[in-house]
C-alpha positions in Angstrom: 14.3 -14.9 -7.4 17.0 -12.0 -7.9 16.6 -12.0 -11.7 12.8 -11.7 -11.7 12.7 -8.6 -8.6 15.0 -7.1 -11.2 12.7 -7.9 -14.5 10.3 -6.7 -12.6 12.2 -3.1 -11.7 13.5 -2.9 -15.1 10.1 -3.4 -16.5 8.5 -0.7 -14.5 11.6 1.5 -14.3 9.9 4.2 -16.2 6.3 4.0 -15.2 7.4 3.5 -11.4 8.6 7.4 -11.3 5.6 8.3 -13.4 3.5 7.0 -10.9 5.0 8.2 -8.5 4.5 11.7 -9.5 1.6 11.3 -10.4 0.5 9.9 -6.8 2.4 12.3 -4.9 0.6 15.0 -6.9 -2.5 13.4 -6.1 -1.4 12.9 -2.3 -1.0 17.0 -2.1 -4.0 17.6 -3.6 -6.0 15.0 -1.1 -4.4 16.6 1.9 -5.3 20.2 0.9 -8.8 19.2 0.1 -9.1 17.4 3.3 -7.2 19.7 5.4 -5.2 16.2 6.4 -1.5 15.1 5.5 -2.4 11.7 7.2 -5.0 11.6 4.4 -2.5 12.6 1.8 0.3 10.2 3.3 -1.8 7.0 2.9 -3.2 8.0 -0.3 0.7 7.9 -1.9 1.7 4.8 0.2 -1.5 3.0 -1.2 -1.6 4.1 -4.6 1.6 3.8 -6.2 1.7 0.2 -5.0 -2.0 -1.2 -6.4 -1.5 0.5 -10.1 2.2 -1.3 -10.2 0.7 -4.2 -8.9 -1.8 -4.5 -11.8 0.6 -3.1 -14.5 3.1 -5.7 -13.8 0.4 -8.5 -14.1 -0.7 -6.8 -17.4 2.9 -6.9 -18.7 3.2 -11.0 -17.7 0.1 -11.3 -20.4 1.2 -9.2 -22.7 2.5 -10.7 -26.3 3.2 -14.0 -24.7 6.1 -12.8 -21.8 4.4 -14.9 -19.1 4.9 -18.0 -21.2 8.2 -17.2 -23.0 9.6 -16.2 -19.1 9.1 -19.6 -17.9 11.5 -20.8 -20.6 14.2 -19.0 -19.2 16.1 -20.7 -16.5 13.9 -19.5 -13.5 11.7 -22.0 -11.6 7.8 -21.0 -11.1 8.0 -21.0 -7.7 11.1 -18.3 -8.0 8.6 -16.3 -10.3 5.9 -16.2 -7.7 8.1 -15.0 -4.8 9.9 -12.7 -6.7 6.6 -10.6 -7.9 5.8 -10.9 -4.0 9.3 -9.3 -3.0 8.8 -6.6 -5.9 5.7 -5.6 -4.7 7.2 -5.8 -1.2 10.1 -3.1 -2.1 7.9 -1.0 -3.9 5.3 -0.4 -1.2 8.1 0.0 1.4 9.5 3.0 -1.1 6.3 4.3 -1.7 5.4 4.5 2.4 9.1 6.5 2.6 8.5 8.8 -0.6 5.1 9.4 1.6 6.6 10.3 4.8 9.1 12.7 3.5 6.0 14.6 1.5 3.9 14.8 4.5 7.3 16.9 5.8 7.5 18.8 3.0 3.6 19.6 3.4 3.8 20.5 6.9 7.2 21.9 5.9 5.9 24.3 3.9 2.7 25.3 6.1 5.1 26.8 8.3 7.0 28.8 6.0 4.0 30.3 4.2 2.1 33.5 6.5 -0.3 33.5 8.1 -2.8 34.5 5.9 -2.3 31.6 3.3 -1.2 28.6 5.6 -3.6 26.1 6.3 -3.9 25.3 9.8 -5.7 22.0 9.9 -2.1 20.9 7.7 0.6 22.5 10.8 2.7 19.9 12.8 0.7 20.8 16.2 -2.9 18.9 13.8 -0.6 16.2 12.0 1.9 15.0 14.9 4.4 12.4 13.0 3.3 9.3 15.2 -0.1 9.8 13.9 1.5 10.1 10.1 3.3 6.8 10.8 0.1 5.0 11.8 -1.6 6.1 8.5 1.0 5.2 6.3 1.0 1.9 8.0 -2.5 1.5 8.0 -2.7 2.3 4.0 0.8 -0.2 3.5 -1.6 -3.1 5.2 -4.0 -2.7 3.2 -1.7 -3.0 0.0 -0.1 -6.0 2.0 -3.8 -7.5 2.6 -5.2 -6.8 -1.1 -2.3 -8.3 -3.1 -2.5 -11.1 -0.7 -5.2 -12.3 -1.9 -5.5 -10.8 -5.5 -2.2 -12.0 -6.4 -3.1 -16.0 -5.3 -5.7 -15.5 -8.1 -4.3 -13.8 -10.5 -1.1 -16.5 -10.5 -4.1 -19.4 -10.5 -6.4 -17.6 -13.4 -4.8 -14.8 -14.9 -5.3 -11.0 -14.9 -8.2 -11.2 -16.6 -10.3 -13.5 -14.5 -8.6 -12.7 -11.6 -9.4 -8.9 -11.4 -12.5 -9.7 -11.8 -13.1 -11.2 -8.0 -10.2 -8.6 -7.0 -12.5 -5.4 -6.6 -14.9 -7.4 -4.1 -12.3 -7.8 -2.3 -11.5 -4.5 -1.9 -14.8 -3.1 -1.1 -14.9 -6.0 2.0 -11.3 -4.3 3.0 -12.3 -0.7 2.6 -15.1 -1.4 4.4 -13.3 -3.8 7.3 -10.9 -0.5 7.6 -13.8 1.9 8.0 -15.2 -0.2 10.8 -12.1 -0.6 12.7 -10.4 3.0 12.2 -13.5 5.0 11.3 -16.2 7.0 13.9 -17.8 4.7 15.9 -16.1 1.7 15.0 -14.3 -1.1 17.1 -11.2 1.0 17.6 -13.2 4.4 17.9 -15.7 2.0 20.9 -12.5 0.3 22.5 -10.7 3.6 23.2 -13.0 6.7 22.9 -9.9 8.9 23.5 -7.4 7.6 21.0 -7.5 10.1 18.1 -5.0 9.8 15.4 -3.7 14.1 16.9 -4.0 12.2 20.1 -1.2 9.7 19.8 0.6 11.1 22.7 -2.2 10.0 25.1 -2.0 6.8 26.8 -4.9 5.7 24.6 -3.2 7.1 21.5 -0.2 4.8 22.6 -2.7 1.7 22.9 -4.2 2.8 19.4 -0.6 2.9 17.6 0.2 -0.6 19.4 -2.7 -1.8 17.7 -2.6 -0.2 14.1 1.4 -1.9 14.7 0.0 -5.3 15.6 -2.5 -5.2 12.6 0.2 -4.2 10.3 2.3 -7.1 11.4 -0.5 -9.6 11.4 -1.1 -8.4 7.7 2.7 -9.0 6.9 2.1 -12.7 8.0 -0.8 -13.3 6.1 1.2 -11.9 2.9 4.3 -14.1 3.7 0.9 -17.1 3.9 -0.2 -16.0 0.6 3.1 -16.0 -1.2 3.8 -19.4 -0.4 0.1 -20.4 -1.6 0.6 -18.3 -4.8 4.1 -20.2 -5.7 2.5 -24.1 -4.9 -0.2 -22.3 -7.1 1.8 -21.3 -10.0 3.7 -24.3 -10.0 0.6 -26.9 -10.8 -1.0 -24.2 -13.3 -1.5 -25.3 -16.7 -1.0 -22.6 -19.8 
């Protein structure tokens, strides 16, 4: 499994900083145009993660490397876990690389005067607990997407695959607006949680949850891994 995390790293060793500029530049912009690091945050956690996703599948069908890899001495099964792992590590990277530029935004709002900071984007609006629950809720989502996209893709290919994949993720984007957004279960189950409200006895109930769904998402990817490997092993090229 060790030698296909690192083909994996080696193969997006110069697109993986690429995209992560290009995310975290994208993150900034989000987060001044919302007047919201959390915003900002969970965009770079969830980006980065989805295009390497994809990009590595594209690479597995590109001039025959899928085929030629399983000639190597690595067993299918080692294949499948180890693009599960690789996706693991990068998402975890990307979620850090997302905390430390929601500092550096909020960092910077208090260095700059008055007159040009923004004050939706100070510490007092964007308290770190509530920056944490973001990043975790866009990292589950990652977590919950590849979980079933990658089953697919190792069962039909990129191609046919992706083609259920974006269905998918309008019925997550719009299970998250439901539970996290105005008026939904989370919003009807504790009125007073509010992602600036974290410190509140609600706000400690909401972070439990956004923890427990996090966890339960980690579960479900650790279910679709071994799915995807008893998948890969009986497919036929």
């Amino acid at each position: 499994m060790s030698a296909m995390i690192k083909s994996d790293f080696i193969i997006m060793r110069s697109g993986l900083i690429q995209l992560g500029l290009l995310c975290a530049l994208v993150g900034v912009v989000m987060a001044v145009l919302t007047e919201s690091v959390m915003t900002g945050a969970a965009a770079m956690a969830a980006m980065t993660p989805f295009m390497c996703l994809f990009s590595l599948c594209a690479y597995d069908e590109m001039n025959g490397w899928e085929r030629f890899r399983l000639t190597l001495p690595i067993s299918r099964r080692s294949v499948a876990y180890g693009r599960y792992v690789s996706l693991a590590l990068i998402t975890a990277a990307c979620c850090a690389a997302s905390l430390v530029l929601a500092a550096l935004i909020v960092g910077v709002m208090a260095l700059l005067p008055d007159a040009m900071a923004i004050p939706a984007l100070s510490l007092a609006e964007n308290p770190p607990e509530a920056i944490v629950c973001a990043t975790l809720m866009a990292a589950s989502l990652v977590f919950a997407a590849a979980a079933v996209a990658l089953p697919l893709i190792m069962r039909l290919g990129l191609t046919k695959g992706t083609r259920l994949v974006p269905v998918i993720m309008v019925l997550l984007l719009a299970f998250g607006i439901w539970l996290m957004g105005d008026s939904g279960l989370l919003d009807s189950l504790f009125p007073d949680a509010t992602m600036e409200g974290l410190l509140t006895n609600a706000g400690l109930m909401f972070g439990l949850i956004v923890g427990a769904v996090f966890c339960g998402v980690l579960i479900l990817y650790a279910a679709s891994a071994a799915v995807a490997a008893r998948i890969y092993e009986d497919r036929q090229f």
